[in-house]
N, C-alpha and C positions, 0 to 999 in steps of 0.2 A: 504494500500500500504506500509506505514512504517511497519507495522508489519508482513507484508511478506517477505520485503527485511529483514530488523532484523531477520527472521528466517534463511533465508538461508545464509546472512552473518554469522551468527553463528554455521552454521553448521558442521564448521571444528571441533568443539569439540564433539560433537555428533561422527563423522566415526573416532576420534579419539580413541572414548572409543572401537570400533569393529580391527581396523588395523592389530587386531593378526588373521582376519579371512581374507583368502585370498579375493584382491577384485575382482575378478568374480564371487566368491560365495555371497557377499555382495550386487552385483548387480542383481543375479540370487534374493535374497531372496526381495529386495528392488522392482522389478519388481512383485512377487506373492501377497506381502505384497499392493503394492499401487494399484492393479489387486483389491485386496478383498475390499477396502477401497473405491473405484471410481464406483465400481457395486453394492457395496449394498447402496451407494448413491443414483445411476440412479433407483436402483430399488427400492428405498423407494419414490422416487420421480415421479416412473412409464411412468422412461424416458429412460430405455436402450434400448429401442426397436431403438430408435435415432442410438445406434452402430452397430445394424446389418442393419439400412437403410443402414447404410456409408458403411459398408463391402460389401454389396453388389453388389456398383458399381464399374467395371472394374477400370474404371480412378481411383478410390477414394483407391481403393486396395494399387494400384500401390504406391501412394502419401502416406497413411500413411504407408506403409510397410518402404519405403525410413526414413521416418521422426521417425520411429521407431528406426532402426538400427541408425541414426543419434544420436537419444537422447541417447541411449544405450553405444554409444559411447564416448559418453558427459558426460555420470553419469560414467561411468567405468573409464573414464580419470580422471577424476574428487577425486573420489574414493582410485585411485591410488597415485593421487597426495599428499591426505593427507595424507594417511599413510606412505609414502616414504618422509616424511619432506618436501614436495615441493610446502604446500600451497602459497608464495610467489608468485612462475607463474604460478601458480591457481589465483590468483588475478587480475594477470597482465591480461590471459585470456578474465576476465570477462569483467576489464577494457576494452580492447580494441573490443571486441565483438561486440559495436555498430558502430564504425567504421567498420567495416569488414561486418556487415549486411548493410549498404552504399553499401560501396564498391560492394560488393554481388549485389544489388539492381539498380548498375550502367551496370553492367556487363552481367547479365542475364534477366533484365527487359527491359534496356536502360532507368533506370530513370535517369531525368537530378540532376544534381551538380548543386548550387552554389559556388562561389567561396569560401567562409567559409568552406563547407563542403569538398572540396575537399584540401583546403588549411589543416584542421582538418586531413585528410586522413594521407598527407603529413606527417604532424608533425609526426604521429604512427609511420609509415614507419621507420622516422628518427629514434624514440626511438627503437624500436626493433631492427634495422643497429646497435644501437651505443651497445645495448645490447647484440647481437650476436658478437660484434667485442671484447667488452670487457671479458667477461666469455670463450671467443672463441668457443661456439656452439649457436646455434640457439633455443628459449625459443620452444621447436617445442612441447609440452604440453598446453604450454596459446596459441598457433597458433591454435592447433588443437581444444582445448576447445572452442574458436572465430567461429572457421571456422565451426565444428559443428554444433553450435549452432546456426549458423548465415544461415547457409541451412536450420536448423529445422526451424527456424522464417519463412524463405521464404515458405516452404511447407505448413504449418500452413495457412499461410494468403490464402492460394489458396483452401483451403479446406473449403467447405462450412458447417461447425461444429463448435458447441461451442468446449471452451477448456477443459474443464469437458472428451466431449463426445468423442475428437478426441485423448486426452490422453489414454482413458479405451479402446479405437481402439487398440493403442499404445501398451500398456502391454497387451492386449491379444492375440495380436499377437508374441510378446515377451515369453510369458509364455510356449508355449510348450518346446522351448529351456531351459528354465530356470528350467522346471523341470525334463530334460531330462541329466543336468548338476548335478543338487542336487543327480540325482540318482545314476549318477557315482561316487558322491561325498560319498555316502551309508548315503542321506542326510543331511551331517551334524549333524550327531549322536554322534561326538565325543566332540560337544559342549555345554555349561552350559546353565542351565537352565536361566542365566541373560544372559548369549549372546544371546540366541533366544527371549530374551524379548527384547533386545535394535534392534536386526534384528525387529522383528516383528513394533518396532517403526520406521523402514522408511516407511510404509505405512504413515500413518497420517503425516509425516515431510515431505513427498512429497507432499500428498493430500491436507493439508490445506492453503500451503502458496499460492501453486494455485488456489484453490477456491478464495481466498481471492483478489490477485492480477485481476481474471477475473469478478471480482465485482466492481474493483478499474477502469479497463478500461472501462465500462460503465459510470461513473461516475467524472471520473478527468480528466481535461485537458493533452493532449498528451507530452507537455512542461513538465507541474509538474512532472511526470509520469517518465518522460528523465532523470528530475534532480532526481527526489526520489529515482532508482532506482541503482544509483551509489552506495548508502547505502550498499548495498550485497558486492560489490569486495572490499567496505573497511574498512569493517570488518571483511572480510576474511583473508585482508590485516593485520589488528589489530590483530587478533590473528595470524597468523602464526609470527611476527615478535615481540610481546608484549609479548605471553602466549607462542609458543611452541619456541621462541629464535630462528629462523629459522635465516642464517646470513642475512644480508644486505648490500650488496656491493657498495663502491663509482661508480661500474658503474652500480648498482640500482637506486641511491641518483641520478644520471644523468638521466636516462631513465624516472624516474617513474612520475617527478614536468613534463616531456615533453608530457608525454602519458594525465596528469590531466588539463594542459593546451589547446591540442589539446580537449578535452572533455570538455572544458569551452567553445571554439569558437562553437565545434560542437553542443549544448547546446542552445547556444544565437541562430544558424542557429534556428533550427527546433522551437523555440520560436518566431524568425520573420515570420517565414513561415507560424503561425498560427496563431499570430497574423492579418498577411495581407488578410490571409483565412477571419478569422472573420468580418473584416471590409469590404471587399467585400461581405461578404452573409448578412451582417447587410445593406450595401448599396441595393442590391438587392429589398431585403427585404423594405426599404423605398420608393426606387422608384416603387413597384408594388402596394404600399401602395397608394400611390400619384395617 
């Protein structure tokens, strides 16, 4: 899990070394690339058969096609972000992402709130008001990166597939577009032999830190998991503001200790909540015993 989120917090420097390639073409190649990397997985493991189960049902079409364009939109924003100097709310994004998958989760499920959590909501809310009022527009990058993302979460959980399987859905649905781009592009022909090697490195900078994380979820508590995974927005954070000098504004310094706070309460929440889980199925568990 740390070494997942470590990757993809570090990843700003990685699409920094590409940013001279426009990013739809980066996404188009980053899509072929993690396409080649996820199928000859399944197929060494003699489990892609698993993504044409999922293609072929209506409902399941529908859902990863959505969750597709969603992430597509997620990595392109994303993409964008850092090449235009804007890893900052690229960060802020990530940050508030698990709020906004709440929020999402309240609003389309009708799951219930505690009061933490919705108090937690609250707090974001604020920061992002006090961030929009100060800069005088709205961070609508780290919105849309959240909100993204925080749909793709939702459609994920509904899909009865590993994340392996429902990702190589993902990009291969993705891929005919993506090469239907390159070709207008007259493939990217005009570029070096190290840029199509560092393109061809988003396959594996995609693929692994996923593998890895859907390894992590079988095995660690959903708490740990909440808190570990803050690791990625803040060293996102770290380097747009340490390495590429991105500025940092007194009404950043305001927003940013409010958005960390709010993700401290919201934190402690989903920590009691599973917590009280446990001891209720440990109680169970005793009295059947009895």
């Amino acid at each position: 899990m740390v070494i997942a989120c470590t990757v993809w917090g570090l990843s700003p420097l990685y699409y920094a070394q590409v940013a001279h390639v426009p990013p739809f073409t980066v996404l188009c190649y980053r899509a072929l690339w993690s396409l080649a990397v996820f199928a000859g997985l399944l197929i060494l493991q003699r489990r892609f058969t698993a993504v044409v189960t999922l293609l072929r049902s209506g409902r399941n079409v529908v859902s990863v096609l959505i969750a597709a364009v969603m992430i597509s939109v997620n990595w392109f924003l994303y993409i964008y972000a850092i090449g235009s100097q804007q890893g900052v709310e690229a960060s802020l994004g990530y940050f508030i992402f698990p709020l906004i998958a709440v929020l999402l989760g309240r609003v389309i499920f009708r799951e219930r709130l505690d009061v933490l959590q919705s108090f937690a909501i609250a707090l974001a809310c604020v920061a992002v008001a006090v961030l929009t009022f100060g800069l005088g527009a709205a961070p609508w990058i780290a919105i849309a990166l959240a909100v993204t993302f925080g749909v793709y979460g939702l459609l994920k959980k509904r899909l009865d597939a590993g994340p392996v399987v429902s990702v190589t859905a993902e990009v291969l649905l993705i891929t005919p577009f993506a090469v239907a781009w390159l070709i207008m592009e007259r493939g990217g022909t005009g570029y070096s032999l190290s840029t199509h090697a560092l393109l061809a490195f988003s396959g594996p900078l995609t693929a692994v830190p996923l593998i890895l994380m859907s390894f992590a979820l079988k095995h660690v508590q959903l708490s740990t998991i909440g808190m570990v995974q803050y690791l990625n927005p803040s060293l996102q954070f770290f380097c747009a503001v340490m390495i590429f000098s991105e500025p940092f504004t007194p009404w950043h310094a305001m927003s940013f200790p409010v958005i960390w706070s709010a993700l401290l309460i919201y934190s402690f929440a989903v920590w009691r909540q599973e917590r009280a889980s446990r001891k209720a199925v440990s109680s169970i568990a005793t009295s059947g015993t009895s």
